[in-house]
C-alpha positions in Angstrom: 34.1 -28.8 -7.3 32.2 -25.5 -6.3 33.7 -22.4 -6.2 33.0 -20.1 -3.4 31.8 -16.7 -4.4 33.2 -13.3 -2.7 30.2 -11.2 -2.0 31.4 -7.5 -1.6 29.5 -4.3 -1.3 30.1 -0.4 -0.9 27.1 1.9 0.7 26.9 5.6 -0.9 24.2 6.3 1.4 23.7 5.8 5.2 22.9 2.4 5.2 19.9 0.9 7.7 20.6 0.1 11.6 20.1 -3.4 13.3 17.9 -2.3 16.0 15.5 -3.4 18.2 13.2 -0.7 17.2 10.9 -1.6 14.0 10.7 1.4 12.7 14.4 1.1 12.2 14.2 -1.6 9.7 11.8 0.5 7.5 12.9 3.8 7.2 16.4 5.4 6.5 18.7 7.0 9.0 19.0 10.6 9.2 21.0 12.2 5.8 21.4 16.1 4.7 18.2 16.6 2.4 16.0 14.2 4.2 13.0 15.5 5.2 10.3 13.0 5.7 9.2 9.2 4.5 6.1 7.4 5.0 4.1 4.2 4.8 0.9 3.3 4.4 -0.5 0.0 4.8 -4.3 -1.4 4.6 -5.3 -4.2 6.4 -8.7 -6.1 6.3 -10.4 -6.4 10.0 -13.8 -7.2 10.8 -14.9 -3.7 10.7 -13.7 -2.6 7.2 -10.2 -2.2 6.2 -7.6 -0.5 8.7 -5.3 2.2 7.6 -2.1 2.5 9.4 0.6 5.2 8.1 3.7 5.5 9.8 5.6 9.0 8.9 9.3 9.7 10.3 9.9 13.8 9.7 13.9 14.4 10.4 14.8 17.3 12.3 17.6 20.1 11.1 19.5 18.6 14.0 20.3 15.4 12.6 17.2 13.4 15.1 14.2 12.0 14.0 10.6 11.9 15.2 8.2 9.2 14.7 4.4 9.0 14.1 1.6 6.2 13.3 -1.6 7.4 12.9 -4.7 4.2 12.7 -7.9 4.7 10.6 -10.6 2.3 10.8 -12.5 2.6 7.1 -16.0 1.4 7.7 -17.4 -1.3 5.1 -20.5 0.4 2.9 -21.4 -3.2 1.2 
């Protein structure tokens, strides 16, 4: 017969939301000493390669803001 397994775990850090908001499920929460994290992904589109980078700056009041910034990288072939 199986045994069942007891899955347990203890979070030093703030942990990530459940949130409607997809940016949510990427980046951290606000903690002291966080300033800023970003992302940065390339995508092939029939232009060239799109650059999207997503950047969440905290604030000293415990909020965050939010930016995504799109750059369309020509092809040179």
């Amino acid at each position: 017969m199986k045994q069942e397994k007891t899955i347990s775990g203890t979070f030093t850090k703030s942990a990530r939301v459940i949130s409607d908001y997809a940016n949510d499920l990427i980046f951290e929460q606000p903690r002291e000493g966080l300033m800023s994290q970003e992302l940065v992904s390339y995508e092939n589109v029939n232009n060239g390669v799109k650059r999207t980078t997503v950047t969440r700056t905290f604030t000293s009041s415990g909020d965050y803001n939010d930016m995504t910034s799109i750059t369309i990288l020509p092809n040179t072939i």
